[in-house]
N, C-alpha and C positions, 0 to 999 in steps of 0.2 A: 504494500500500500504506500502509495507513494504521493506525497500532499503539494503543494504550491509550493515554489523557491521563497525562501527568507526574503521580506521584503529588503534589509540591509547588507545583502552579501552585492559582489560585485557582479556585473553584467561582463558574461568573456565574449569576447569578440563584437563586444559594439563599440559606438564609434567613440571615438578620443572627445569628446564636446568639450570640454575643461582647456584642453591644452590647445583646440582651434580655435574659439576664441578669445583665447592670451593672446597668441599668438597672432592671431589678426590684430588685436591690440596694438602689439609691437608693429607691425608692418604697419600702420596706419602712421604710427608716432614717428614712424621715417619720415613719413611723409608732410605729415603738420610741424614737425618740431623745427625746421629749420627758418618757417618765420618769426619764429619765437625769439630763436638763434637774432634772425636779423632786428628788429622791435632790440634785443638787450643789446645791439650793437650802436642803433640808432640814440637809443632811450640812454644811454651809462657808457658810451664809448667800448674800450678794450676789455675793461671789467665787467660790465654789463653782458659782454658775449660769450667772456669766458664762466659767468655765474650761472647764466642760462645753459650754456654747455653742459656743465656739470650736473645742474640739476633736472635737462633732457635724460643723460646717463643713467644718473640715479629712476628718473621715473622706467626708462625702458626698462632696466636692469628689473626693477620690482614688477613691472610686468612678465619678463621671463623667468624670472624666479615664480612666480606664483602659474603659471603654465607648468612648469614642469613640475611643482610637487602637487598639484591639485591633477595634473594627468596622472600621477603614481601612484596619490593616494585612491584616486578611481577604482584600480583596478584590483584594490585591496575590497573595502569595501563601504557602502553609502556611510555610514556611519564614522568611520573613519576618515571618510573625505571632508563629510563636517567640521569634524575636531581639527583637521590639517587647515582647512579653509580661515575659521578663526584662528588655531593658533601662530598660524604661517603670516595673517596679517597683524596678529600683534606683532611680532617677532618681526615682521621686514619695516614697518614705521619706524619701531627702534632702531632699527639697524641704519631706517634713511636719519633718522636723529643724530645717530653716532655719525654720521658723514657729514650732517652739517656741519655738525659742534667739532668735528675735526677738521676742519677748515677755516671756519671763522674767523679767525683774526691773521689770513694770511691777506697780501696787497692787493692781490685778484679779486678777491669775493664782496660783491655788492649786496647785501641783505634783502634791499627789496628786489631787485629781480628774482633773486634766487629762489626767493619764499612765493612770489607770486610765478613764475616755472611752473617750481614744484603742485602748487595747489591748483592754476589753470591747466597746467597739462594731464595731473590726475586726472579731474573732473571731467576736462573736456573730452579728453579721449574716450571715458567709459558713457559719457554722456552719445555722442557720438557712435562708439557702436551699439547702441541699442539699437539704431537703426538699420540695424545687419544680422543681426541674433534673432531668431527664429523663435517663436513661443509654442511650435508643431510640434508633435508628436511623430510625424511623418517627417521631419528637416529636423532634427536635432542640431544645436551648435550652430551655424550657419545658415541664414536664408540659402537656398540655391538662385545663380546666378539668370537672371530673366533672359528668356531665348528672341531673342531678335529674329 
């Protein structure tokens, strides 16, 4: 007698959803980050380009970190993805914290670009892909691309 799969064990061989849209994340932020880049270039001169740099790094970097341990914890199981999902973003804020604060008082870092980077390229970018995330059950992770 054989009953229903646990609702919290992991799905094998479905699709990656977690780590495709990180990952689009990142590939987007290629693409929007470097007017940002230009704005701290304009806006703060040399400083200005190099705080925003820094703090593009830092936001991509936190988006592929959190692609790859929310695709591993996937495949472990729902539950576990949870607890990775929360403790992974306490733990990578901290970690963008420790990057500030290790920085801060060197000649390069301009505080307000840097802080406003960090918090408009967060937002904007997860802002942004929502308009590509899929809420189907049939398109998990990614809309599919509209056939011309």
């Amino acid at each position: 007698m054989s009953g229903p799969a646990p609702v919290m064990t992991a799905t094998p061989g479905g699709a990656d959803v977690e780590r495709e849209v990180a990952f689009d994340l990142v590939r987007r932020g290629l693409w929007a980050l470097p007017a940002f880049m230009l704005i701290g270039l304009i806006g703060w001169g040399w400083s200005g380009l190099a705080s925003v740099t820094y703090a593009a790094g830092l936001v991509l970097a936190n988006f592929w970190v959190s692609a790859v341990l929310l695709g591993w914890a996937a495949g472990i199981s729902l539950g576990f993805l949870m607890g990775m999902s929360l403790g992974s973003f306490v733990l990578r804020i901290g970690a963008i914290a420790a990057a500030v604060w290790a920085v801060r008082d060197q000649s390069w870092v301009e505080p307000v670009p840097l802080g406003l980077a960090l918090i408009v390229a967060h937002l904007g970018l997860l802002l942004w892909e929502t308009r590509f995330v899929s809420a189907s059950m049939a398109f998990p992770g990614l809309k599919p691309a509209p056939k011309e």
